[in-house]
N, C-alpha and C positions, 0 to 999 in steps of 0.2 A: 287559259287560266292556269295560274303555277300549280302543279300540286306533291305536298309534302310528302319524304322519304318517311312514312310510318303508317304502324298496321292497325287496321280496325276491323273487329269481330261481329258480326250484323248475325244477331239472333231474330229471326220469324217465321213462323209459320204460314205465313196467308202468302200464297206464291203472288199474287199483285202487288200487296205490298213490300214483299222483301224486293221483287225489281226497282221497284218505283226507289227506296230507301237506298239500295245499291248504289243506280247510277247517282243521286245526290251524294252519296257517300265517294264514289269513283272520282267525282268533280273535283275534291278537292286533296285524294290521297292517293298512293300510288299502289297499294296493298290493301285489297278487302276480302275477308274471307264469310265465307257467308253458310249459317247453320237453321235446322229446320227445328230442331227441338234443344231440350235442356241440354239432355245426356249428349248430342252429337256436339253443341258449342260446351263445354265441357272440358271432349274432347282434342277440339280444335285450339284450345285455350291452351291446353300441357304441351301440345305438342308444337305450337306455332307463337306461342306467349305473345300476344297482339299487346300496341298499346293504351288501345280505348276496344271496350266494347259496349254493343248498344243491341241492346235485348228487350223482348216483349216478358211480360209478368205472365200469360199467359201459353205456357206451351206442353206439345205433348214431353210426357212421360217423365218429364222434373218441367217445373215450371221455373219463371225465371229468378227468382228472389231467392228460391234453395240452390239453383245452379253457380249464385253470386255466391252465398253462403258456403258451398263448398270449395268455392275459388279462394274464399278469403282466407279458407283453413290457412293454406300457403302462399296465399300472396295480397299484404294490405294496400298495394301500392296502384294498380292496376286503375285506369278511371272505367267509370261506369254511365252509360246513359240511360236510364228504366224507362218505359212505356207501357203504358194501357189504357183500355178504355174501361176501364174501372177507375169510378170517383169517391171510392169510402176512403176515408183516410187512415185505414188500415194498411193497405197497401199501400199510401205513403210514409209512414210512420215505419212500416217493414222496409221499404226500401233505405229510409235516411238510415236506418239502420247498419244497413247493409254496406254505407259507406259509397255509394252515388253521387256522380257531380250534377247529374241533372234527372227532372222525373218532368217527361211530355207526355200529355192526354190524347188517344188518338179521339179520332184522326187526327195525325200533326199533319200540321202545314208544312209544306215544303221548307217555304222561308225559315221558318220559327227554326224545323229542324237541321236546315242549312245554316241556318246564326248560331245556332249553339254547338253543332258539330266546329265550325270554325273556331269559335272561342274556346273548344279542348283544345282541338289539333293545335291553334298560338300556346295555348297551356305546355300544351306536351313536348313543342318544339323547343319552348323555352327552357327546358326542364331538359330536355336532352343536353343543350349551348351549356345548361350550367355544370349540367353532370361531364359537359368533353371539358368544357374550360378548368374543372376540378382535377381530372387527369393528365391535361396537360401540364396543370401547377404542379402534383405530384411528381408527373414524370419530369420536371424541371427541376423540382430538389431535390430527385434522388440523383437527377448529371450532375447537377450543380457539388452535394455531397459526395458523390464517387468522383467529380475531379479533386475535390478538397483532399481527400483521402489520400486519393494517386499524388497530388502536388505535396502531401503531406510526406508520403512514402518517399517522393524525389529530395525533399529537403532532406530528411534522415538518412538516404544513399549517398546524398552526397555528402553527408558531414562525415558517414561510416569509410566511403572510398578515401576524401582526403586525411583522415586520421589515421587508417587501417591500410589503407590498399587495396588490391583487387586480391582477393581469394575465395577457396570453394565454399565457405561459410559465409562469409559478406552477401557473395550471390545467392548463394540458398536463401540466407536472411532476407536476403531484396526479392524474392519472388516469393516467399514465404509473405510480404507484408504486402506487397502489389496483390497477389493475389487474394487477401481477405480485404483490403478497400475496394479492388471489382468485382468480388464476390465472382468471380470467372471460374470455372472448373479446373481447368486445368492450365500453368501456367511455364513456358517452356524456353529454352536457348538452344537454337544451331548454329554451330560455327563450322567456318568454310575452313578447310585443312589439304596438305595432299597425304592421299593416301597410295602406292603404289603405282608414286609418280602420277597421279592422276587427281583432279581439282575435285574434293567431293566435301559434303555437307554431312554434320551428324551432331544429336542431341546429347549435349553436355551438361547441362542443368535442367533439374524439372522440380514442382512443386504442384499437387493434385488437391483437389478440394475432398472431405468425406464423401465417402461413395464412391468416388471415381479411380479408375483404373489406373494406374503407373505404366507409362511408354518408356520410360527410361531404357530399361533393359532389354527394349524390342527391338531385335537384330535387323529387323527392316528398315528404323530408321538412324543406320549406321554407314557411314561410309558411302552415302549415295551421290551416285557422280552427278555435277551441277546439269549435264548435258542429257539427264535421264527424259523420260517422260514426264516425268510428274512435276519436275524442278523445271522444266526447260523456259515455261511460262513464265512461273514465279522471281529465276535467275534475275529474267530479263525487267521485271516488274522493280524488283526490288535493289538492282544495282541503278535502278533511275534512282534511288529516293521515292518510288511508291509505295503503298501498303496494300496489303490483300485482305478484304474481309467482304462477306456476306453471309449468304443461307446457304449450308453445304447442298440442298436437294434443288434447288433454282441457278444458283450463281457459280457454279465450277462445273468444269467440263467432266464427260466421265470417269479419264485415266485416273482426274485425281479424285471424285467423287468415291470412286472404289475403294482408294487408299484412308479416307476419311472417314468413309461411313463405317467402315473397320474399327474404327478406335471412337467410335458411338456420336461422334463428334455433330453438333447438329449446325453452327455458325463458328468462326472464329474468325479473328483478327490477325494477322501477321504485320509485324513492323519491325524493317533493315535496323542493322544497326551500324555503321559506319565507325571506326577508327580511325582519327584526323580525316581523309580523304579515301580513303577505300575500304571496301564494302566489306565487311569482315564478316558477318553471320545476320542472324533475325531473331527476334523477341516473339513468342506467338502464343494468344489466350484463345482458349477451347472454351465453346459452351456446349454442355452433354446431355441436358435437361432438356432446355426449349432453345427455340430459335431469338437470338439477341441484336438489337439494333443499337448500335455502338454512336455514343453523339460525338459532334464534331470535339466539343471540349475535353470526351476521355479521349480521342484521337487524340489533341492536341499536345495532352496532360500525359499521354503514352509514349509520344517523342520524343519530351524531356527526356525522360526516365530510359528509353533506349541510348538516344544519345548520351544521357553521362556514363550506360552501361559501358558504351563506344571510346568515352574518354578515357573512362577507368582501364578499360582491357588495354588501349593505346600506350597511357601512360606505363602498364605493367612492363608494354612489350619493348619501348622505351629502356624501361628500366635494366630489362633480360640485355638488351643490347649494349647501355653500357656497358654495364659487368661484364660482357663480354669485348667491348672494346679496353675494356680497363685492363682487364687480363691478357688482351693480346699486349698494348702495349707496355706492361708490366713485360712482359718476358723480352719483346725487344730491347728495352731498355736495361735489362740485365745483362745481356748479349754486348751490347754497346758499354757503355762505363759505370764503375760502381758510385762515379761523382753524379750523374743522374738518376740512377736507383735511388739513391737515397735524395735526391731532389722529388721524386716521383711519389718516391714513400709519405714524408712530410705533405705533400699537395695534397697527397689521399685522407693522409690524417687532417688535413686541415678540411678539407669538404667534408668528411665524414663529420667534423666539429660543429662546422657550420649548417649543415642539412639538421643534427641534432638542433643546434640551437636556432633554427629557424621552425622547425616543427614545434618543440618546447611556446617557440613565443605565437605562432599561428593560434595555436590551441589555448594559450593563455587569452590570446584578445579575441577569437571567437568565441569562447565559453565561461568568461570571464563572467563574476556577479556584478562586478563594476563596469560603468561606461569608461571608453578608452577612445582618443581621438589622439591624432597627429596634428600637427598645424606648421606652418611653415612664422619667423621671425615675427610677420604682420598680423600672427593671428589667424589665417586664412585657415580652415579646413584643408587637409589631405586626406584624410583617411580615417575611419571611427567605424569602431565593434556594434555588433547585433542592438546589443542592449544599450548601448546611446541612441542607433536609430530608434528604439523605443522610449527612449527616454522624449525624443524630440517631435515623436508622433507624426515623422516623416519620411518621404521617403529619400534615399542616398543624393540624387541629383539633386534636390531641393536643397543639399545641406553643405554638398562639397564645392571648396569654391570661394567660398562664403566666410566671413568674419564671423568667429566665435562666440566673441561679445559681440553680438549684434542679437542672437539669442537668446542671451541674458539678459532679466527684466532690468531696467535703465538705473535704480537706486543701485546694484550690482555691479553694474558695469567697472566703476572707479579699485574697486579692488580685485577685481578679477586681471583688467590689462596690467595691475602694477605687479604682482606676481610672475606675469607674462615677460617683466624689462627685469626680472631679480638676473645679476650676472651669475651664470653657471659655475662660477668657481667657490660661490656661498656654500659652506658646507652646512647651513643650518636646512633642516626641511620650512619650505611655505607651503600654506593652506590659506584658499579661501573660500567661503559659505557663501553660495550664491543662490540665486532660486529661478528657474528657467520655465515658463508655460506652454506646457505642453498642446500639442493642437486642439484637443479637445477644450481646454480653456484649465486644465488642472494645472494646479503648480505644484512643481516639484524643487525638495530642498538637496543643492549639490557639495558635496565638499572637494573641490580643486584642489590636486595635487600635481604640478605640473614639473616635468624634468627636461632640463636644457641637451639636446641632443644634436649630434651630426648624421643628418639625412641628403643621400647625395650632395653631400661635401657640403651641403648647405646646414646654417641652423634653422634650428626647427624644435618645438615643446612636445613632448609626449606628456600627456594630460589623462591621468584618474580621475573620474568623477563619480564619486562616493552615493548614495542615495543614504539622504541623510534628514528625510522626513519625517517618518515615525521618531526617530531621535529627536529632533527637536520638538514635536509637539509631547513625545515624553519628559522632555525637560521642561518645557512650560509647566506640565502638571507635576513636576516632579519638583521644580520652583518651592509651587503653592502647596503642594503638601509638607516638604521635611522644614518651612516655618518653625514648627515648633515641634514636630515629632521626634526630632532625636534625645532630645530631654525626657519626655515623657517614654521614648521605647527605653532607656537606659533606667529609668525612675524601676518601670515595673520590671527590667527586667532584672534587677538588686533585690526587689519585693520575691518574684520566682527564686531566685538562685537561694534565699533564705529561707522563705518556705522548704523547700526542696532539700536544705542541709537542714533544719529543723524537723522534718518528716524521719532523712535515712537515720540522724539520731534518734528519733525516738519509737523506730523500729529494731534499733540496737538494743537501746534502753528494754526492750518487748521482747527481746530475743533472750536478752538475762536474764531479766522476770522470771521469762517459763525455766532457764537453766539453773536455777540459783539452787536447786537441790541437788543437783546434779555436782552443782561446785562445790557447796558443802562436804559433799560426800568425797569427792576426790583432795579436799582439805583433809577432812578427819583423819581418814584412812596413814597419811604420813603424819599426823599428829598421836593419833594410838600408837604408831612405830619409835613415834619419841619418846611417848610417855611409858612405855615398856624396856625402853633402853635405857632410861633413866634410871629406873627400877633398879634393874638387873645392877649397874654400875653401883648404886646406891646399897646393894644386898650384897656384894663383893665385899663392901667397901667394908661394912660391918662385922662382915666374918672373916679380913683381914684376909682375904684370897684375891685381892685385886692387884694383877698383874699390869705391871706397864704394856705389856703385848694382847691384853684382853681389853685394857683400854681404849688401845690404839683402834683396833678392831672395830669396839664401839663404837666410838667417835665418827670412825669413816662412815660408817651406818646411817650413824645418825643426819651428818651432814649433806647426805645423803637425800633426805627425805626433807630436809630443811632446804636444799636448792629447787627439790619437786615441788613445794610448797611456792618458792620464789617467785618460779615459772610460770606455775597457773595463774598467780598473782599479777605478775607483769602480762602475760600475756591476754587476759581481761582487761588490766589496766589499758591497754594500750587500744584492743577490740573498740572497748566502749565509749573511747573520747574521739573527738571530733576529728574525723582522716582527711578532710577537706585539703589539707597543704602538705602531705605524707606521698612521697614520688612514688611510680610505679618501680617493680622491680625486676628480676629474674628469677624466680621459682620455682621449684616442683610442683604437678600437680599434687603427688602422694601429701607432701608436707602441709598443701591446703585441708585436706581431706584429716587427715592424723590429728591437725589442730581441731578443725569443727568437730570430728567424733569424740575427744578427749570432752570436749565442751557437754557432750551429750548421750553419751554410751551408758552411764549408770543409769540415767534416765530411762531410755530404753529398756534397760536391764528390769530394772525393777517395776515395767508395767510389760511385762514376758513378752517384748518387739523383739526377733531376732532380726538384728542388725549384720548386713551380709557385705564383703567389699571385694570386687573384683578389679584389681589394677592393671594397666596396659603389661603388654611384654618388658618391652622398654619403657625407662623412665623418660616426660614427657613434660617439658620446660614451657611456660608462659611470660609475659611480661603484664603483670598487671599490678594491681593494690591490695597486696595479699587479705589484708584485714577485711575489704569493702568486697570479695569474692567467699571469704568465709560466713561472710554477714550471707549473702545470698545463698549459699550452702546449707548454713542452720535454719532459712525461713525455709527452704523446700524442705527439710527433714522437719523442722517442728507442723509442716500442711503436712506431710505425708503420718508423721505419730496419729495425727488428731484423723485422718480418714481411716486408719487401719482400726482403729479405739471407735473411732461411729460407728463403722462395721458390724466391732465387735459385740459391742453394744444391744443394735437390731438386730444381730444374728440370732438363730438360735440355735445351729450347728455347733456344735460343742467338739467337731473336728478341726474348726478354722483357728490356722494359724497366725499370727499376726507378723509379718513381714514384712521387710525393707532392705532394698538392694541396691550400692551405691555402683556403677559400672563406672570405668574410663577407657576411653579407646580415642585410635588418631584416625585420622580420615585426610586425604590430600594431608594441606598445610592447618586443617584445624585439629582442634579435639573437644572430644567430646565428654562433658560428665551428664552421667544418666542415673534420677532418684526415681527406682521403679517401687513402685507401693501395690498390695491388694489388697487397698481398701474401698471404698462404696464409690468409687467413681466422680464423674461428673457428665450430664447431656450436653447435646449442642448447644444448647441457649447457654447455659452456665460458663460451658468453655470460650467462646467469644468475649465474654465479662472478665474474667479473672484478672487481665494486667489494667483493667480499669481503677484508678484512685476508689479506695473507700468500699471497692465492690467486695464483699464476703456472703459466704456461706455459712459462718459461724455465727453463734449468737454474742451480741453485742460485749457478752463478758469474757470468749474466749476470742475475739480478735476484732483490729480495726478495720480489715480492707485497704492495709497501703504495706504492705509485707511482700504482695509478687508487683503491686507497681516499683516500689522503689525498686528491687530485684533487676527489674526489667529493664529501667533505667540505668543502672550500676552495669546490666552486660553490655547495654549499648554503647555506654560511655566506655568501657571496652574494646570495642570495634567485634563483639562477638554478637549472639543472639540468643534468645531464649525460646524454647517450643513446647508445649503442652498437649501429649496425646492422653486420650480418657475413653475408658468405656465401662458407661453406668454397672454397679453391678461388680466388677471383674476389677479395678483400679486404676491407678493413673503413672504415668510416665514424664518427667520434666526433663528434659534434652536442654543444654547450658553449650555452646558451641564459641569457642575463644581461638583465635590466633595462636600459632606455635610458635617457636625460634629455634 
């Protein structure tokens, strides 16, 4: 009778019966351990973790339901088969409890208890099949994903080699990237060299995982003759084309056992690396943690990736040798005649041209966004980039070969060959939109750009192929949308632009309002200057002491305060009307700043604001709309009056002064004006709001809320910015930031 690889724990006390249970148990398993009381199965349980036990309810010293109980603390898994010859259903009800697959009454029958032992051990057997077949599927996708890795890493080496070339950084990079797709410890290069006329091996690149030690700079593994001890084996292993790996404490003999276990190493892999045809050094991953069993497919996927190391180092050493055949015969040929030097020279510049523009065009049709094919006069495939074979959801031999249009869906077909017959001396470009499905059954939209070319003396088309899908399902919708949206986007956008010169008017208009005492007062003042000079001229005149050179005098005075008059005059006039078709200019900042304060300096004066102004070093030039930048000047100075006056107001500090400070300064290529205020601030919520349309803080009588939106809008239009720092309490700061010239 067969019996199963697994363990059973036989709890009993009555020595007849635990024989008798035993050999029934023996029958059918190859492991049974066998306990007298609770506490000894128990113990036998921690220490041997059986996979079925079968225990009496009764026993000494733990019985068996607390002995389950304390098994189950740590382990739910375990099967269970209960026994007694108690019939209350207490002790049934305690057992299901207890998580039991079976509860027998004794005396059991043999049978009974040989059927239902059997139908665990099938339970358990099957439970094991599923728990290896579950590890196996694991340990299949984690090769499966560590060759994806490593095959990943080899495609990236290789695109890095043929782009870059072979150097110490490419190769670091390359063992730097192999070694976190194998997650290997440590990752290494020997190459075969002579050293003091002698053939010896030594570690020239390395790349170590966290934790692990660096060999790099370990003088033992420098300069070691191929013919040593430890090499002598491996030499001969790896000039066949074999690889060396296993368990360092099983599968290597001692000499090299010693040199291994030294550098912690517990498995590794070693794989030649070849150079066209001879054996040039080895690629070798250390595992320093556990012991590692290497599948055929990272084997396989490790070849690669040696091998292109092999091509790469080939083609460097290649390369070392022309240059040096270039250079020998460079100096011969100088030796010999200046009519070949310079034959020699020209050949060089002409390869040097050509290697340029053959790399240039490598790199354009392998990394190209576009698909790129060659084809020969009929159409046939020769040659096509990455992203065409993706295009075609095939692979290269299914494709090359093969008529063009033939994978073009058949409605296509008629303008894609006529393109293909355009004579190449058409200086017009053709295009044709074809649609090609891909294997998956997608179709994809192309746009053919085909150029008549000479290929081995032959003609032949080099063909663009555009992906041109999203484009056209955009124009579909883009169709059906602009129907009639461009009427109505222009409709409302004449409704915006008038609103919006409606608004910055009649924030101008709001800017006057508040100034209009202000201008008064800058009128009077040259108007008392008249009416007093008038006087005087007039009181001359009458006591016949009016001189022609006192007149003169007058006069200038007078006209004087009649041009100041003018000024303020036109220059309101001009502020307040509509600047919509008024060009940008070249300005001072000072002269912006000079006009708004004239606007508003009496004002301030006469509600005790001391108005402060600090101008750049140097004078400090913009191009903007002078009027539509002073507008935005007076709306920060008329917000900053009205917070320093809130202030004032809830204050009761009969210290505070009311303040306003206009700065300018340059910064790079901008500048900056800054209206600093201490008055009652603003919070975060507030400040987030301000460039909001219609958003204020004021009440409805002393402002509308579109005074810092326009503002905002006028800097933008600009090409400058606007910024607002505030802290409740302490005041606020408006930062104005515009272009220089």
């Amino acid at each position: 009778m067969n019996t199963e690889n697994i363990t059973v724990l036989l709890v009993e006390s009555d020595d007849i019966l635990r024989t008798v249970y035993r050999r029934i148990i023996a029958g059918q398993t190859k492991h049974v351990l066998v306990a007298t009381d609770g506490e000894e199965g128990f113990k036998m349980f921690q220490s041997s973790k059986p996979d079925l036990i079968i225990t009496d309810i009764k026993l000494p010293v733990i019985n068996g339901i607390d002995m389950i109980r304390k098994i189950r603390r740590n382990d739910k898994t375990t099967r269970v088969i209960m026994m007694s010859a108690f019939i209350d259903t207490k002790y049934f009800i305690q057992a299901i409890e207890t998580g039991v697959k079976g509860f027998l009454t004794k005396p059991v029958d043999s049978t009974r208890l040989a059927k239902v032992l059997k139908e665990q051990i099938h339970e358990i057997v099957l439970e094991q099949k599923i728990k290896e077949e579950e590890i196996r599927r694991r340990e299949a996708e984690q090769a499966r994903e560590k060759s994806d890795n490593i095959l990943r890493v080899l495609s990236e080496t290789t695109a890095l080699f043929l782009k870059q070339g072979i150097s110490d950084e490419n190769v670091n990079s390359t063992l730097r990237l192999l070694g976190e797709a194998t997650h290997a410890s440590r990752l290494y290069i020997f190459k075969k060299h002579i050293y003091k006329e002698m053939e010896v091996v030594s570690q020239v690149y390395e790349w170590v995982n966290n934790g692990i030690q660096s060999q790099l700079h370990n003088n033992d593994l420098q300069n070691i003759p191929v013919n040593s001890g430890i090499f002598l084996r491996w030499i001969g292993l790896l000039q066949e084309n074999s690889i060396i790996l296993g368990d360092v404490k099983t599968d290597f003999p001692d000499i090299e056992k010693q040199v291994l276990e030294m550098q912690d190493i517990k498995s590794l892999l070693v794989i030649p690396v070849f150079a066209e045809n001879e054996w040039w050094g080895f690629i070798g991953l250390d595992e320093c943690e556990k012991v590692r069993q290497w599948s055929d497919v990272e084997i396989n996927a490790l070849r690669l990736v040696a091998s292109n190391i092999g091509a790469a180092f080939y083609r460097k050493r290649v390369e070392y040798q022309l240059i040096s055949l270039n250079a020998d015969l460079e100096s011969r040929v100088k030796e010999r005649t200046k009519e070949l030097e310079l034959e020699i020279t020209e050949r060089k510049r002409a390869e040097i041209l050509l290697r340029e523009s053959e790399e240039k065009y490598r790199l354009i049709f392998e990394n190209a966004n576009d698909g790129i094919l060659l084809t020969d006069k009929q159409g046939k495939i020769l040659m096509l980039n990455p992203q065409m074979i993706e295009i075609f959801g095939l692979i290269p031999r299914d494709v090359i070969g093969k008529s063009f249009c033939g994978f073009i869906d058949k409605p296509f077909r008629d303008p894609a060959k006529s393109i293909l017959r355009i004579d190449s001396t058409n200086p017009e470009p053709v295009t044709a939109d074809v649609i090609i499905t891909h294997k998956n059954k997608q179709k994809h939209w192309l746009e053919l750009k085909p150029t008549a070319i000479n290929w081995d003396n032959n003609k032949a088309f080099l063909i663009f192929a555009s992906e041109i899908t999203l484009r056209k399902k955009a124009q579909d919708e883009l169709n059906k949308l602009n129907l009639h949206l461009e009427n109505r986007v222009k409709t409302e956008v004449r409704k915006v632009e008038q609103q919006q010169q409606l608004l910055i008017q009649k924030s101008k208009l709001e800017s006057m309002g508040e100034l209009s005492a202000g201008l008064a007062h800058e009128i009077n003042q040259p108007l008392g200057g008249l009416s007093m000079g008038l006087d005087n001229i007039l009181y001359k005149l009458n006591e016949n002491e009016l001189t022609n050179e006192y007149l003169v005098s007058k006069l200038t005075v007078l006209f004087k305060d009649i041009e100041r008059i003018r000024s303020i005059i036109n220059h309101v006039r001009v502020f307040s009307r509509d600047q919509q078709n008024i060009q940008k200019e070249k300005i001072e900042v000072k002269k912006i700043i000079q006009n708004s304060v004239s606007l508003i300096a009496n004002q301030f004066s006469s509600e005790n604001i001391t108005l402060t102004i600090e101008y750049a070093d140097k004078p400090v030039f913009i191009h903007v709309n002078q009027f539509r930048i002073e507008q935005v000047l007076l709306n920060l100075l008329s917000n900053a009056k009205y917070a320093v006056n809130k202030k004032s107001a809830l204050s009761n500090d009969t210290r505070y002064k009311k303040n306003v400070t206009i700065k300018v300064a340059s910064k790079a290529k901008m500048m900056l004006i800054m209206v600093e205020d201490n008055g009652v601030g603003m919070n975060e919520e507030v400040l987030c709001k301000i460039f909001d349309p219609f958003f204020s803080t004021k009440d409805s009588e002393s402002g509308t809320g579109i005074g810092l939106s326009i503002s905002y809008g006028i800097i933008k239009e600009s090409n400058g910015n606007i910024i607002a720092q505030s802290i409740p309490g302490k005041g606020t700061t408006m930062i104005v930031e515009l272009p220089t010239i």
